[in-house]
Rosetta silent file (secondary structure, phi, psi, omega in degrees, C-alpha in Angstrom):
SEQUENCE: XXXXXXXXXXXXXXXXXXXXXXXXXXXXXXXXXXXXXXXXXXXXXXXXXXXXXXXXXXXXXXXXXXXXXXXXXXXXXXXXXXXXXXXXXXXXXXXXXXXXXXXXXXXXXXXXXXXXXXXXXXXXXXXXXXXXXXXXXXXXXXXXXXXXXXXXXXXXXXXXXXXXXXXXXXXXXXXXXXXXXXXXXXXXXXXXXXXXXXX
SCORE:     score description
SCORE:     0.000 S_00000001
   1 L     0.000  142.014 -173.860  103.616  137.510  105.571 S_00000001
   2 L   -94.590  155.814 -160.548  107.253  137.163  104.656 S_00000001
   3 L  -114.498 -140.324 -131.054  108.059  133.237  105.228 S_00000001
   4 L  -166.356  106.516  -31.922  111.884  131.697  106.319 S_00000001
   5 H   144.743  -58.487 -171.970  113.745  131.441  103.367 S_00000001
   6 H  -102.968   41.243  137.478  115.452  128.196  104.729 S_00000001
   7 H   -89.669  -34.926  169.677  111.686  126.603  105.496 S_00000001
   8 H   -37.253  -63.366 -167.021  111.106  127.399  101.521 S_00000001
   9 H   -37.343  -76.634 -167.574  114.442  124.911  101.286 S_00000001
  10 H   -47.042  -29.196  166.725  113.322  122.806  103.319 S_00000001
  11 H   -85.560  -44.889 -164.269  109.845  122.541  101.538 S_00000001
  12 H   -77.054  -42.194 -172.539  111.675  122.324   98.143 S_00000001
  13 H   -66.573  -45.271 -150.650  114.400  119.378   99.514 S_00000001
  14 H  -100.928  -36.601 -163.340  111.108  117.183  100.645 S_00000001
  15 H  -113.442  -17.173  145.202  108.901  117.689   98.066 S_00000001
  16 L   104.348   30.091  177.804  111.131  118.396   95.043 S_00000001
  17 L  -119.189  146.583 -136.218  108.828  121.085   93.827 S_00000001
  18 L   -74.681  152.584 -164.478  110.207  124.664   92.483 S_00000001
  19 H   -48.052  -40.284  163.868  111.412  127.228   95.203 S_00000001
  20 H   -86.184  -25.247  156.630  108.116  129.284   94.421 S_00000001
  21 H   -42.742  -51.852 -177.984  105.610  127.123   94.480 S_00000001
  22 H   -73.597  -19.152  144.155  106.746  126.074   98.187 S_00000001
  23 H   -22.248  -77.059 -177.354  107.040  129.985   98.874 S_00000001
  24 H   -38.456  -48.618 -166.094  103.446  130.640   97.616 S_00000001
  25 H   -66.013  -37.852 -174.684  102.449  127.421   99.415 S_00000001
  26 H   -72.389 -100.272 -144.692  104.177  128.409  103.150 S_00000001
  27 L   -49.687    1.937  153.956  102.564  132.049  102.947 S_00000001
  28 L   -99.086   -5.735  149.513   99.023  130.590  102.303 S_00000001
  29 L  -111.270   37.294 -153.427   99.866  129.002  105.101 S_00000001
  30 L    25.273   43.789  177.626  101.005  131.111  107.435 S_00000001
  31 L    73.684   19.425 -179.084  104.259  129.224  107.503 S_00000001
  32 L   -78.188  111.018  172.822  102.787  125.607  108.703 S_00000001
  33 H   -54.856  -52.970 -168.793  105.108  123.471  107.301 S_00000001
  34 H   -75.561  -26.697  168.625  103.131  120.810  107.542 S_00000001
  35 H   -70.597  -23.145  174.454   99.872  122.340  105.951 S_00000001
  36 H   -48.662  -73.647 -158.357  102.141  123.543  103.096 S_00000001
  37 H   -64.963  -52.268  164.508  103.124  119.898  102.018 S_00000001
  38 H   -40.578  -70.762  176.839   99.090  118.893  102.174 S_00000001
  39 H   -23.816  -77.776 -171.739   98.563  121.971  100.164 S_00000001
  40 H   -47.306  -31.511  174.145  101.456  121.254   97.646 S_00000001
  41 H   -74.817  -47.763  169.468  100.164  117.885   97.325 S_00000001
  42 H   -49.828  -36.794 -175.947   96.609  118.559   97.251 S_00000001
  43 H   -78.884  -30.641  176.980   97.655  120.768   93.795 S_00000001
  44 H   -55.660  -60.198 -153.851   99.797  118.101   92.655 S_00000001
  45 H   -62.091  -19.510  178.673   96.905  115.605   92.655 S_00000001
  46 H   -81.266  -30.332  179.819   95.060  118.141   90.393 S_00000001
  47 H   -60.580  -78.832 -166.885   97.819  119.003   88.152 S_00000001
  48 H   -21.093  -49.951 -158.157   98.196  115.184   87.590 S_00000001
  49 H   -65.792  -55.736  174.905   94.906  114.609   87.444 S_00000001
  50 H   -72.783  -23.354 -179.102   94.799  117.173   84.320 S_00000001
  51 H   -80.671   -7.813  179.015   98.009  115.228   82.328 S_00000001
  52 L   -25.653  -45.410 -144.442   96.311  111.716   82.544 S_00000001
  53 L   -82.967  -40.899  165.803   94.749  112.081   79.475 S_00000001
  54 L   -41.278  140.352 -176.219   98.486  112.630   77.526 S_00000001
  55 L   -82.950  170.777 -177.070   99.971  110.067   75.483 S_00000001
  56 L  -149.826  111.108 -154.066  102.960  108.419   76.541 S_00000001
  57 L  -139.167    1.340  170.796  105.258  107.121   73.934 S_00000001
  58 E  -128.833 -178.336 -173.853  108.369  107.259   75.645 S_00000001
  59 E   147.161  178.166 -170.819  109.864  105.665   78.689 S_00000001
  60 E  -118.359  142.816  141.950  111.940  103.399   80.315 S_00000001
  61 E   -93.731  134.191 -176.581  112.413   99.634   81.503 S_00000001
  62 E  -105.626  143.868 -178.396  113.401   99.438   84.490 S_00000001
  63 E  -147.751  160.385  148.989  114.982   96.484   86.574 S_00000001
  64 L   149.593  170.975 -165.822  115.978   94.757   89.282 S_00000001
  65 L   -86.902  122.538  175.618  117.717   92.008   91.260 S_00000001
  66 L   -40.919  128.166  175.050  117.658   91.578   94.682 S_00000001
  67 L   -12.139  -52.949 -155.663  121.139   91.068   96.730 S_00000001
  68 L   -91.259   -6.274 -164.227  120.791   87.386   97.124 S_00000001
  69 L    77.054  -30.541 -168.073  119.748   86.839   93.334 S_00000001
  70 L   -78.710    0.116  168.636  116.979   84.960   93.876 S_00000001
  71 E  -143.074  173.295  164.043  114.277   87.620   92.865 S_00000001
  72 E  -174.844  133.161 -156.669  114.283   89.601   90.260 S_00000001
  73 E  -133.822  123.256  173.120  112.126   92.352   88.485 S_00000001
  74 E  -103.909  120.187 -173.018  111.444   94.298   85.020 S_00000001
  75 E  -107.648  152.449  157.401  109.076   97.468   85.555 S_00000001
  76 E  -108.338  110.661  128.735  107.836   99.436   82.066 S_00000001
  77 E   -76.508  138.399  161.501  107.214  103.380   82.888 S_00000001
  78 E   -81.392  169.445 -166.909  105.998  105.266   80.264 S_00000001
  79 E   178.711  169.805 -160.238  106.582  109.045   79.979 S_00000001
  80 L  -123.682   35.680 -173.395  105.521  111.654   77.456 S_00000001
  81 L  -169.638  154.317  167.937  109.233  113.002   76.052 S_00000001
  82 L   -69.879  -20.119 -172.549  112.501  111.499   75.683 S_00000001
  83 L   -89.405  -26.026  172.352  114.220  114.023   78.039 S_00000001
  84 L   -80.484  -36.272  165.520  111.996  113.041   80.827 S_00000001
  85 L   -35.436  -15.506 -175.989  113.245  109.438   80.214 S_00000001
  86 L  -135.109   61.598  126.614  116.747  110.206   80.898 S_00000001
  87 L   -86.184  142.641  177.986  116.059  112.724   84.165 S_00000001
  88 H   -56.122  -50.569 -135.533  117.473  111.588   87.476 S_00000001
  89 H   -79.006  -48.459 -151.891  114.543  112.110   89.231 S_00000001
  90 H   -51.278  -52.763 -171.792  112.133  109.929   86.701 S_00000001
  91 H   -69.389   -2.257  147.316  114.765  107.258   86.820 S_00000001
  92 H   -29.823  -66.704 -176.921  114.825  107.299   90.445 S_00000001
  93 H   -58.778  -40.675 -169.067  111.045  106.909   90.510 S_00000001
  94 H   -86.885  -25.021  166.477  111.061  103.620   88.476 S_00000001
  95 H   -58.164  -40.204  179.066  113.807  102.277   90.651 S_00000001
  96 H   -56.888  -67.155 -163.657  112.042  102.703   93.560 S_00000001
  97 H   -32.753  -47.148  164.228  108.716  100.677   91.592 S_00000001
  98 H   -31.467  -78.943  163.702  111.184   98.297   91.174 S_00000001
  99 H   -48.500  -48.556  179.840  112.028   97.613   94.325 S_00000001
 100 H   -46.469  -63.769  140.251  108.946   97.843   95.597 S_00000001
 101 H    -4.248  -83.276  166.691  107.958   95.401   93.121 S_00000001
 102 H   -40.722  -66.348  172.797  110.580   93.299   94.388 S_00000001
 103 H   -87.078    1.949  156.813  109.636   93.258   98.072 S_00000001
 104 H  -111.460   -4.047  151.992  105.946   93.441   98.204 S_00000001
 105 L    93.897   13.259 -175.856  105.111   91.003   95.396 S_00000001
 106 L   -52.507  149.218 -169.178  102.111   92.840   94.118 S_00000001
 107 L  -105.597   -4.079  161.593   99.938   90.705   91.502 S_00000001
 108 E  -170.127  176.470  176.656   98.876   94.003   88.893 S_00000001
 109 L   -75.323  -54.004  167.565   99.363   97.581   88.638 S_00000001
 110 L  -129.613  149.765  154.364   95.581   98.902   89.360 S_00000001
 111 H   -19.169  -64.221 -169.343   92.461   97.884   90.288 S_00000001
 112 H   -52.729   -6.428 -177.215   91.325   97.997   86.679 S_00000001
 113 H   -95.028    8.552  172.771   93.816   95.403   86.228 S_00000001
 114 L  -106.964  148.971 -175.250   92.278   92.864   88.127 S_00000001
 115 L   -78.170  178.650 -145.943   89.901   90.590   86.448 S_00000001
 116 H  -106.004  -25.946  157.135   86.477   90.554   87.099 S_00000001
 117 H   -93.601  -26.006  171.215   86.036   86.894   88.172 S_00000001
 118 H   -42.083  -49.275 -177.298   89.484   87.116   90.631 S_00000001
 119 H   -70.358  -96.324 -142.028   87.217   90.141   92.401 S_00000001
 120 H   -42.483  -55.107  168.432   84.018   87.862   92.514 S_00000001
 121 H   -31.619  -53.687 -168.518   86.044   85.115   93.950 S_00000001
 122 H   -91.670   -2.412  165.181   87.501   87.028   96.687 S_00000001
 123 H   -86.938  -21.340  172.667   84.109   88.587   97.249 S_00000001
 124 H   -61.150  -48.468  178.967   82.416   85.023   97.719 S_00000001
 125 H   -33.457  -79.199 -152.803   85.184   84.202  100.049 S_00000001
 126 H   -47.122  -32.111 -161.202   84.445   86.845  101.998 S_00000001
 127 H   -84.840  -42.426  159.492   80.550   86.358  102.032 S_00000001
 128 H   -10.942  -70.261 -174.788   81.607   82.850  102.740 S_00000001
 129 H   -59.517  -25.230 -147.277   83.554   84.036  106.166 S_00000001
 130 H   -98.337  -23.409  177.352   80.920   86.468  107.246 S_00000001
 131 H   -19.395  -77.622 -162.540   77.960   83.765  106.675 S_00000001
 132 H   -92.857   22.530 -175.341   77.155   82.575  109.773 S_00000001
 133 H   -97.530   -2.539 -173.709   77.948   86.274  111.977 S_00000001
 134 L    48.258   40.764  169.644   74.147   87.274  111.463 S_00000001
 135 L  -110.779  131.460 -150.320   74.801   90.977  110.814 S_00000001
 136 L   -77.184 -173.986 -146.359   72.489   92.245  108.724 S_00000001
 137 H   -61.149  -47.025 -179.662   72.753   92.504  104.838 S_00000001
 138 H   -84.016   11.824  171.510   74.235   96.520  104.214 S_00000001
 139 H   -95.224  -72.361  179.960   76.331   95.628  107.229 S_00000001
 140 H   -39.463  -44.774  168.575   77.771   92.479  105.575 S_00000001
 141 H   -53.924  -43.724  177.509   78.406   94.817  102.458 S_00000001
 142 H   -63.512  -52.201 -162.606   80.167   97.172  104.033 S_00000001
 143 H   -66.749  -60.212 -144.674   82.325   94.374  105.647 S_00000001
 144 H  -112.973  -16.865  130.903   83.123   93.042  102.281 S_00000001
 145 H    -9.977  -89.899  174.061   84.042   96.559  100.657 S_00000001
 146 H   -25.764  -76.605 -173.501   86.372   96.721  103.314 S_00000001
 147 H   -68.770    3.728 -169.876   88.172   93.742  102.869 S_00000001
 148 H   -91.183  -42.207 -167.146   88.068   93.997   98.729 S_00000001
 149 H   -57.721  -52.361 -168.457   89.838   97.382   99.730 S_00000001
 150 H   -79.763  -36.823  152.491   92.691   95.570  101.781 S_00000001
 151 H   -49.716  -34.079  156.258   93.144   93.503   99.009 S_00000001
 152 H   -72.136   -8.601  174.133   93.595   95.702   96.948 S_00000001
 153 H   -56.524  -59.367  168.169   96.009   97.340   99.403 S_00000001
 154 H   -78.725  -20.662  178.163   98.043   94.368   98.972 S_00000001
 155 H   -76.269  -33.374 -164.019   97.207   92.673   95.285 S_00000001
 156 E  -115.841  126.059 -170.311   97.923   96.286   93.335 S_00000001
 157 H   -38.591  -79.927  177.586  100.995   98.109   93.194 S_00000001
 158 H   -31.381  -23.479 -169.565   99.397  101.589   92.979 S_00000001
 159 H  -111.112   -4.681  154.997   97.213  101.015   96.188 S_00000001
 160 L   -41.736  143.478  167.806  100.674   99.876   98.005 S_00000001
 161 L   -83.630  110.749 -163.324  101.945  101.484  101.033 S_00000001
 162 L   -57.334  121.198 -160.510  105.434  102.282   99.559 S_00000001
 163 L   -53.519  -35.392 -158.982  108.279  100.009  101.309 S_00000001
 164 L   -97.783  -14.288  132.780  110.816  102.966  102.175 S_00000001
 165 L  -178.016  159.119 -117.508  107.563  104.706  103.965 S_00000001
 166 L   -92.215  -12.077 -167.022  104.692  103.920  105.714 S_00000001
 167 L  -121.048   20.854  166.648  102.784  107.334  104.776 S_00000001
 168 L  -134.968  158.712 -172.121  102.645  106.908  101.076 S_00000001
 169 L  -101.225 -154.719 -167.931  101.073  104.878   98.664 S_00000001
 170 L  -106.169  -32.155 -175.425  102.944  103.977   95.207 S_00000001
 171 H  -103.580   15.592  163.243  100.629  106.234   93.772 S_00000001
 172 H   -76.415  -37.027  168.650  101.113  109.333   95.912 S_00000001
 173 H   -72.401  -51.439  172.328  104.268  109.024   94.738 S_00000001
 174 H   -38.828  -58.920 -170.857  103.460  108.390   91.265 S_00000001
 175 H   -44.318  -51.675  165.323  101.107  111.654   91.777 S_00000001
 176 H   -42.189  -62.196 -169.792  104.123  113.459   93.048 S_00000001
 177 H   -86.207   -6.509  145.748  106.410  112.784   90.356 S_00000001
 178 H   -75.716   -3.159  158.104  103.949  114.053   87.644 S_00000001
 179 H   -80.366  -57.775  161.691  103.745  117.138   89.343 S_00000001
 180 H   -24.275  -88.050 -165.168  107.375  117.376   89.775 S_00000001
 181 L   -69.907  -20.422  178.758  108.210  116.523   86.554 S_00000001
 182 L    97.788   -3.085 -172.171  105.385  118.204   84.459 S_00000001
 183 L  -120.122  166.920  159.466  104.715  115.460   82.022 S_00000001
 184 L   -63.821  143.559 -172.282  101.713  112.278   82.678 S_00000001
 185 L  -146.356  133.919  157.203  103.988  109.035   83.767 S_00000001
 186 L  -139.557  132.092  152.821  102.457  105.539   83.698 S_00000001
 187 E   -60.893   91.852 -159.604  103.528  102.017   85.096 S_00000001
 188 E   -75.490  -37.925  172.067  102.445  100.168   82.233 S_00000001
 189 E  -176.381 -170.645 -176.262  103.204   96.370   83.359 S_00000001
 190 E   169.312  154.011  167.348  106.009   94.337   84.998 S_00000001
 191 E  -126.973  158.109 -174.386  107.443   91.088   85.915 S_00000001
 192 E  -144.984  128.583 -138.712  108.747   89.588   88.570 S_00000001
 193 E  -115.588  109.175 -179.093  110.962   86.531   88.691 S_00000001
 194 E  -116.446  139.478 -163.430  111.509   84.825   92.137 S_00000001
 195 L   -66.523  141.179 -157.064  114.114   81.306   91.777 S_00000001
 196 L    23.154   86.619   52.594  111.811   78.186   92.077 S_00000001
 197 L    -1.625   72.246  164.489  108.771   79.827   91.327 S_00000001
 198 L   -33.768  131.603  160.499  105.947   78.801   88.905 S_00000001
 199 L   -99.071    0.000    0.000  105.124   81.139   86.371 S_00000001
């Protein structure tokens, strides 16, 4: 089927991926915009998915302070060329972390980065609340999945819902921009400095 030339655009402007891919992608989808951009996404997560494994020896820090002064943040992304290090888009991407950073306060980067008694802790809690609700035992499990999930929703950057919108996570985006750009990208660490604070 021939597809709408300015839906291609239009595909290309939102998802920042090359004029044929979103071509191919409309016309496998009989021009549903919105099934494209699952599609186009769905391939991104595989492309990514295959660059994990690449080292990443280049990169950026990224930073920054909030309006008022009073917060402030240093991000590391990694990258796997010097040329992606200086692209608009990449350096885009780590501003945004940045910010993000800034306003939702996350306490690591991934799951894997939380330790292993911090999860038992917040799983006792949990078994703790749930104690006395008499529901039985793989019910109570389930229950405390769940909320280890929503912590991590909120403790780990990557499992954020991304401040500027509500239908991505940090690492849908992350996912995104390794399609985009073609090379594996990692958030490596960060700090985040708020004025009377303990560190």
């Amino acid at each position: 089927m021939a597809v709408d030339m300015k839906l291609v655009r239009k595909l290309r402007e939102q998802t920042g991926i090359g004029i044929l891919e979103c071509k191919v992608a409309l016309e496998e989808t009989s021009g549903n915009f919105d099934k494209a951009v699952e599609a186009l996404r769905k391939k991104g997560y595989e492309k990514a998915k295959s660059k994990s494994t690449r080292a990443t020896t280049q990169g950026v820090i990224g930073s920054y302070i909030h309006t008022n002064s009073k917060i402030g943040v240093l991000v590391e992304v990694a990258c796997e060329t010097d040329f992606v290090a200086k692209n608009k888009d990449f350096q885009q991407f780590v501003k945004d972390v940045a910010m993000q950073i800034a306003a939702m306060n996350p306490l690591y980067v991934s799951e894997s980065n939380v330790p292993d008694n911090v999860i038992a802790k917040e799983k006792e809690i949990y078994a703790e609340q749930l104690k006395k609700s008499g529901k039985p035992e793989n019910i109570l499990e389930n229950i405390i999945n769940g909320k280890l999930k929503k912590f991590y929703s909120e403790a780990c950057l990557l499992n954020q819902t991304f401040f500027k919108d509500d239908k991505n996570t940090i690492n849908d985006l992350l996912t995104e921009m390794i399609h985009k750009i073609g090379e594996n990208i990692v958030i490596k660490r960060f700090v985040r400095y708020q004025v009377g604070e303990e560190i």
